[in-house]
N, C-alpha and C positions, 0 to 999 in steps of 0.2 A: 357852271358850277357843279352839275350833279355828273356831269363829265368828268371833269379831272378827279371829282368824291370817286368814283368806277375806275379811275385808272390808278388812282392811288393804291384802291384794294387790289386788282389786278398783281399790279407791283410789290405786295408785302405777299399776298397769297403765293405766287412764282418765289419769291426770297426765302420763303418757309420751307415751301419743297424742295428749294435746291439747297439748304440750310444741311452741315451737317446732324446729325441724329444726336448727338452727344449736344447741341446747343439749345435741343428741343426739350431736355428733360423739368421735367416738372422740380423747382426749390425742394422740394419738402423729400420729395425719393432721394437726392443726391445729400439732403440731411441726413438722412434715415442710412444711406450706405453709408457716411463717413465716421459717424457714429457706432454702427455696425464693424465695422476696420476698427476705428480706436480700441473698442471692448475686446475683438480679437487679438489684438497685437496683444492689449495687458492681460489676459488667457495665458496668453502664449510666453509673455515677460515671468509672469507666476510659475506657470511651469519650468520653466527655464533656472529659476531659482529654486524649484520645491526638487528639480534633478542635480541641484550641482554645479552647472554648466555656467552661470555667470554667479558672482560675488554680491552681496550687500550694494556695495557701493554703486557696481554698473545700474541695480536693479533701482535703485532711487533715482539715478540718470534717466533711465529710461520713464518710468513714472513720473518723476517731473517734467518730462518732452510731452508724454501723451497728454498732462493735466494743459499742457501750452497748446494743442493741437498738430505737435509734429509725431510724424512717422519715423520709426526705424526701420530701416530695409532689412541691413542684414546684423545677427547679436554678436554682441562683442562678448568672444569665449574669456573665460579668464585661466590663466597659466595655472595649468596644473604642480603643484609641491611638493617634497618628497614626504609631505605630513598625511597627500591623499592616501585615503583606505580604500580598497577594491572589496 
């Protein structure tokens, strides 16, 4: 019995170390980044609307994604009109 208890450990402590690195991380770090990412992206969505660069509409798009927990990769510019002012 206290055999196979030893061989068991053996076997999970060997699975650990050959374990990738990314499957070791601690719940609560990989909360704590994705949360951190979320906040950046709407930073970034905010800016993106305080410069211009995307419309009302995308920006509510976006804000409803990030309140879901999806990521945008990359922003969706919107066409510029002959109404823009430089």
């Amino acid at each position: 019995m206290i055999a196979v208890l030893l061989f068991a450990t053996m076997l999970c402590d060997t699975a650990h170390l050959l374990a990738p690195r990314w499957t070791r991380r601690p719940l609560l770090t990989l909360l704590r980044r994705r949360r951190a990412a979320l906040e950046a992206e709407e930073r970034w969505s905010t800016d993106l609307l305080l410069h211009g660069r995307i419309d009302g509409h995308s920006y509510q798009q976006r804000m409803s994604g990030l309140a879901r927990g999806r990521h945008l990769t990359r922003p969706r510019w919107r066409r510029r009109s002959s109404h823009d002012f430089y």
